[in-house]
C-alpha positions in Angstrom: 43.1 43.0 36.0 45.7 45.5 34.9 45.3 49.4 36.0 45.1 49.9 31.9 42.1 47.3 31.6 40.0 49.3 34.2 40.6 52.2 32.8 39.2 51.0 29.3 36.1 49.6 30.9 35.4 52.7 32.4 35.6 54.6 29.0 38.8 55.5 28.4 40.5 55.6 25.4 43.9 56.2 23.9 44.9 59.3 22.9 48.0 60.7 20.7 49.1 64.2 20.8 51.5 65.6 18.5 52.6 68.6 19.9 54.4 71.4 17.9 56.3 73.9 19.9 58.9 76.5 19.6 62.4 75.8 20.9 63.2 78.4 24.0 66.7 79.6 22.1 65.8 79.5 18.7 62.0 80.3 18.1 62.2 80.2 14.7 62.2 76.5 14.6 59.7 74.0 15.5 60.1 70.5 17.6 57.9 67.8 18.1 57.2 66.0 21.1 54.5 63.1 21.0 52.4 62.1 24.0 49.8 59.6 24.4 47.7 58.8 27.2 44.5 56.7 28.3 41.8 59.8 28.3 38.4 60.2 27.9 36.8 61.9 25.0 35.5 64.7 24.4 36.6 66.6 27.5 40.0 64.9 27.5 41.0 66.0 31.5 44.1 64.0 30.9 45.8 65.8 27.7 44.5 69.4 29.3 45.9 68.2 32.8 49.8 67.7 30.7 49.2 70.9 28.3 48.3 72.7 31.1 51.8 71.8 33.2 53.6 72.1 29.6 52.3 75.9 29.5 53.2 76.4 33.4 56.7 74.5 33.8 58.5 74.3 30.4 59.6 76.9 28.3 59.0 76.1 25.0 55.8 77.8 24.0 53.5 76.0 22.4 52.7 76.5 18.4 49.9 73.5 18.0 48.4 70.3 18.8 47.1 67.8 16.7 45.6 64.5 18.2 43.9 61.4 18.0 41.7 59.2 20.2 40.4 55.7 19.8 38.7 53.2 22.0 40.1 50.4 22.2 37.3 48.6 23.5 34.0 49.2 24.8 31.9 47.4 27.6 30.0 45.6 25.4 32.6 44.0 24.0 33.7 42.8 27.3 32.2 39.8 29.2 33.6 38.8 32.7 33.4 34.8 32.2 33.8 32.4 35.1 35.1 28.7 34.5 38.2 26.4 34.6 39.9 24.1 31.7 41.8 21.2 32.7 44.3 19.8 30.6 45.9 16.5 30.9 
């Protein structure tokens, strides 16, 4: 099982950030940056974990953030099935 599928079952979801921010030499203009991450909602550790770096290490200040989060599946729609097909 893939590092991503664990994750899921335990309840993460993706999330999408867009993130507005003003450039260091010219603060008149805004750039985007997106960023998207498996995190859990509402809390989101994982998007305040990388906002909380971007505010500490880089040097464009941020201006806004706008994001989305959506499970892409839950554990009830998952069911561990054992078996085997043979073919041929």
């Amino acid at each position: 099982m893939t590092s991503e599928m664990e994750l899921q079952l335990k309840g993460y979801g993706l999330t999408t950030a867009q993130i507005l921010y003003r450039m260091p030499d010219h603060p008149t203009f805004l750039q985007t940056y997106i960023w998207q991450h498996y995190d859990i909602a509402p809390d989101f550790p994982e998007m305040r974990h990388f906002l909380k770096f971007w505010q500490e290490k880089l040097d464009g200040p941020l201006h806004s953030v706008r994001y989305v989060h959506r499970k892409l599946i839950s554990a009830s729609e998952w069911r561990s099935l054992k078996g085997e097909f043979i073919l041929h």
